[in-house]
Every structure is written in structure tokens, then in C-alpha cells.
VMD Tcl script that draws the C-alpha trace (Angstrom):
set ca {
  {89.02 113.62 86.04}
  {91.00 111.51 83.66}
  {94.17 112.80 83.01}
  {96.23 111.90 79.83}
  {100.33 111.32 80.71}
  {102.72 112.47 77.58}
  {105.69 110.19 77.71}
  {109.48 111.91 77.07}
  {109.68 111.17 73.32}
  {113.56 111.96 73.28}
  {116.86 111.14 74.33}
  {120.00 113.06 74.39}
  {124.04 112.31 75.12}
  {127.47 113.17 75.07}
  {127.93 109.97 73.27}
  {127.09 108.69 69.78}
  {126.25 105.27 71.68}
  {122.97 107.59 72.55}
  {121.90 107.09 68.69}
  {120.85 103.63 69.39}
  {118.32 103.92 71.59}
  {116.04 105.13 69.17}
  {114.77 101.49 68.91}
  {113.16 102.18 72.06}
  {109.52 102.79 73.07}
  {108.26 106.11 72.45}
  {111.57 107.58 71.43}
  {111.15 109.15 67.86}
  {114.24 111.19 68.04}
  {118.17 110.59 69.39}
  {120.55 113.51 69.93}
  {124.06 113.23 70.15}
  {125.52 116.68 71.47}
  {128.91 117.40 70.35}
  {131.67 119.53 69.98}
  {131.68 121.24 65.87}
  {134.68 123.17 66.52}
  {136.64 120.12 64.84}
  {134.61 120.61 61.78}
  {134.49 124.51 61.73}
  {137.27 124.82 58.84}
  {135.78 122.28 56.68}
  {132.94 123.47 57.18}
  {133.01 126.85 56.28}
  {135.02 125.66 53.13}
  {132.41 123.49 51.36}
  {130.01 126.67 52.47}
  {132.10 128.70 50.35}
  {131.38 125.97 47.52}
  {128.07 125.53 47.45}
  {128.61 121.78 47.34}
  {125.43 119.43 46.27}
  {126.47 115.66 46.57}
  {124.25 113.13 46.63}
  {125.09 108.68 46.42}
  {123.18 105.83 46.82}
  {125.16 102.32 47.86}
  {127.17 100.68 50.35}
  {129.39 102.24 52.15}
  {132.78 101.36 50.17}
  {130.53 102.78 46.91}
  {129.07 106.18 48.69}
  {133.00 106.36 50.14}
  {134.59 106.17 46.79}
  {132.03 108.68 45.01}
  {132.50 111.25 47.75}
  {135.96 111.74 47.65}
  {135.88 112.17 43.78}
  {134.35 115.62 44.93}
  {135.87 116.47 48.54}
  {139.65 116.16 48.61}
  {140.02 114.00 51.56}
  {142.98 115.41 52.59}
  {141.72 118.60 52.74}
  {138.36 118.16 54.05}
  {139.89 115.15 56.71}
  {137.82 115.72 59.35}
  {134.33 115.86 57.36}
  {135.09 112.74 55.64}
  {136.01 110.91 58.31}
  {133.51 111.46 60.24}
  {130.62 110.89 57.21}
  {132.10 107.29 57.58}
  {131.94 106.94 60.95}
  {128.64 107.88 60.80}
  {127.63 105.54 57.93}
  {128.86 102.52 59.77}
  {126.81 103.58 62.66}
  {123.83 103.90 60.98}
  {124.73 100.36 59.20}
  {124.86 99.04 62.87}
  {121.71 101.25 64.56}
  {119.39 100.11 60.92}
  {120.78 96.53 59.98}
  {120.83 97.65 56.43}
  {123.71 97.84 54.10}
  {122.84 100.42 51.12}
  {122.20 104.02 51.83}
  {121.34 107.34 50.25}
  {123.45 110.01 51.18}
  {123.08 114.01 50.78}
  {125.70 116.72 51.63}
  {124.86 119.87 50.48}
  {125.07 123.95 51.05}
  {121.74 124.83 51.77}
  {120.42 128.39 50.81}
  {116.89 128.33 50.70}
  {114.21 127.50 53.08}
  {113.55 123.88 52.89}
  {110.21 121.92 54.60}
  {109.06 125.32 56.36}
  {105.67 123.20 57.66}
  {106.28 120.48 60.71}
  {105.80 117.47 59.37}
  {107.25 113.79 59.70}
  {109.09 111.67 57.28}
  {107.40 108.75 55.29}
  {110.31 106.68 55.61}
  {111.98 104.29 58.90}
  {114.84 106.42 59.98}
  {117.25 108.98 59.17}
  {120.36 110.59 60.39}
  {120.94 115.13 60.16}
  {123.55 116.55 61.21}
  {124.07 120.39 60.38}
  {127.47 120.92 59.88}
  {127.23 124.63 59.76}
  {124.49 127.13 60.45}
  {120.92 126.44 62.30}
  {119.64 123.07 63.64}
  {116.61 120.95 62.95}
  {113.51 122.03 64.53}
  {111.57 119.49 66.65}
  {108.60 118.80 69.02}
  {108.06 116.96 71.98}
  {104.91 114.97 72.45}
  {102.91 117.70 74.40}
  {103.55 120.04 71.93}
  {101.92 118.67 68.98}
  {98.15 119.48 67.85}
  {98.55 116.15 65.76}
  {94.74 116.08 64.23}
  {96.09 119.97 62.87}
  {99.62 118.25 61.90}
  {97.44 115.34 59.68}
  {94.35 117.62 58.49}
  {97.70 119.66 56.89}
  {97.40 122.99 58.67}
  {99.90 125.67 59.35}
  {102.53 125.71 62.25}
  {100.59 128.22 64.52}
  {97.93 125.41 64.33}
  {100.27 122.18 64.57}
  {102.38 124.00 67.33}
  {100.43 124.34 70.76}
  {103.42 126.35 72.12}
  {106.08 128.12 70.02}
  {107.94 129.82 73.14}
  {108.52 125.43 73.50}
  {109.80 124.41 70.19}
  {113.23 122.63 70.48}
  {116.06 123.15 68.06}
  {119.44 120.65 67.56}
  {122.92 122.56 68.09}
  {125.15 122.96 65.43}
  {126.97 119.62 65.03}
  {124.75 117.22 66.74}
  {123.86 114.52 65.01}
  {120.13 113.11 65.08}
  {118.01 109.91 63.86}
  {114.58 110.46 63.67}
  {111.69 108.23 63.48}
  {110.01 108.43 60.33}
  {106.29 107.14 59.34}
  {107.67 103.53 58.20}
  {109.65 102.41 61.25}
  {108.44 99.15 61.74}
  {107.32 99.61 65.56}
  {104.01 101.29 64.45}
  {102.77 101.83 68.15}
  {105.76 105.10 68.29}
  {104.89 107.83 66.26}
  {106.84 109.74 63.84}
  {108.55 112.63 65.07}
  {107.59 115.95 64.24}
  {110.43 118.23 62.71}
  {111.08 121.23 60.09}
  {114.25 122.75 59.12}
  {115.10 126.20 60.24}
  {114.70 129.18 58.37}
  {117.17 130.89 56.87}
  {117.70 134.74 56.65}
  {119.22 136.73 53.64}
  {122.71 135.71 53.21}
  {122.62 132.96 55.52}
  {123.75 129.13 54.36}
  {123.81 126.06 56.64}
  {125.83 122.84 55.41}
  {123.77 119.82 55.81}
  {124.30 115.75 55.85}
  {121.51 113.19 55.63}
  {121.44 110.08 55.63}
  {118.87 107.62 54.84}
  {118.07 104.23 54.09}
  {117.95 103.26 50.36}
  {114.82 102.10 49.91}
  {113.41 105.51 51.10}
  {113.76 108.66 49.29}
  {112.50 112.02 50.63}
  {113.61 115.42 49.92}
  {112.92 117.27 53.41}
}
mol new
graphics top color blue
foreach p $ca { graphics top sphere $p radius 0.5 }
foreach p [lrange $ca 0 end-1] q [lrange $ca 1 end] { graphics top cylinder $p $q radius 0.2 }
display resetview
């Protein structure tokens, strides 16, 4: 009997240099594990705000509009590290003009599993729960594109994998140019009464999604 073998569709590191292998074969998503303790007090500051910030530009542009709304001498560490991540992506992409989103996030946001239409994008939850995710074997993909619920798309939820606080991610979306990898398959986590998580994505410009 023929049997069918699912490739690893992920790859995770201590160091950001792990981001960039998303370009390869059959890797739709790239985690870079890291410390948030760094980030805790900013963190839980901008919670306490219920920041929304969104820009769209190069990085100099998205730079100066940020810091218009988040001192950077109080929130050091957050800023610094939103532009080490932009010139990351600027190296991982090619691209020069981004759309970028930091915001408190209080509802429940893309509840399904679903991919992205765009090429890729980078999450990193600052505060609160991580991304949801799913590796290859895990995916009913005909229930994922005929647009049923999770306990269809999922084939087993004791097996769905979840990013730590503070790691950041790129993820494969529907437009990434290889078409032979496929999108990966993500939803936010859900949050209880009371809870907030502070979130950071960044995509290309010519894309614009809001999950």
C-alpha cells in the first residue's frame, strides 16, 4: 500500500537568522524563540493604553510616525526592536515599503484556521497568547477550502501548536511566489474575559489583510 510522506513544514531557533529560511521548500512558517522578559515593562504599559497604530512606508517613514505615539525613551526596548525587525524583514522580502500594525488586542480576532492571501508576514505577540498553527499532517485542507469549522479543518486538536509569548514568526501566505509550498494554516488565540494580548504585524505593502 501506497503511503503518503508529510514533510516538516516548520523551522524553529534561538536565532532571528532562523527567519530566513522561510524561502525554503515546504517551510510555510519560521519561529524565532526568545526571551520577552526584556519587553515585559513595555509591554504591559502600551496594554494599559490600549494602543492602535497602524503606518504604511519605508522604514525611516513607519520610524518617524511611530514615535509620534510611543515615547521612545520610554518604550526603548519595543521600539528598538520594531526596527530591528523591519530591517529584517526588508532583508528576508527584498521589498522596501511596509504596513505596520501595533495594537492592544481585546477581542477575538480570525477565530477560523485559515491562511493569508498575501506573500509573507511577520507576528510577534508582545504580551498575552501566541498564534495558533498547524503542521502539515494536521490539516483536513479540502474542509480548510470548502470553509468549514475548526473541528472539521483540525484532524487533531490535542496537536495544534501555539508560538510563545515573544517569538517572532513569518508565515507563508497564499501569494508567495513559490506556489508549489502551501500557505500555512494559522488563527489567533482566543481570548477570555479581561484578557488583552499586545500584537505587531508586519506586512508587505502591497498586501493588506486584517487577520
Amino acid at each position: 500500500m501506497k503511503t503518503t510522506t508529510i514533510v516538516e513544514n516548520w523551522k524553529k531557533g534561538l536565532s532571528a537568522e532562523i527567519l530566513r529560511d522561510i524561502h525554503q521548500k515546504d517551510i510555510n512558517i519560521a519561529i524565532y524563540n526568545r526571551n520577552v522578559n526584556r519587553f515585559e515593562k513595555d509591554a504591559n504599559a502600551l496594554l494599559k493604553r490600549n494602543i492602535e497604530f497602524k503606518s504604511s512606508g519605508d522604514i525611516t517613514t513607519i520610524l518617524g510616525e511611530i514615535t509620534k505615539v510611543i515615547n521612545v525613551d520610554e518604550f526603548h526596548m519595543i521600539i528598538k526592536d520594531i526596527e530591528h525587525l523591519l530591517s529584517l524583514f526588508k532583508e528576508i522580502t527584498g521589498v522596501k515599503r511596509f504596513q505596520l500594525l501595533i495594537a492592544t488586542i481585546n477581542t477575538n480576532m480570525c477565530r477560523r484556521f485559515h491562511t493569508d492571501v498575501n506573500d509573507l508576514r511577520i507576528l510577534c505577540t508582545y504580551a498575552g497568547e501566541g498564534t495558533l498553527w498547524l503542521t502539515e499532517d494536521n490539516i483536513d485542507r479540502k474542509a480548510l477550502n470548502t470553509y468549514q469549522g475548526n473541528e472539521s479543518i483540525v484532524i487533531n486538536k490535542d496537536d495544534i501548536k501555539q508560538v510563545e509569548t515573544g517569538d517572532v514568526i513569518i508565515l507563508k501566505g497564499t501569494a508567495y511566489q513559490n506556489k508549489t509550498t502551501k500557505a500555512i494554516v494559522h488563527r489567533s488565540s482566543t481570548i477570555e474575559k479581561s484578557e488583552k494580548r499586545l500584537l505587531l504585524r508586519i506586512d508587505t505593502e502591497e498586501f493588506i489583510k486584517t487577520c
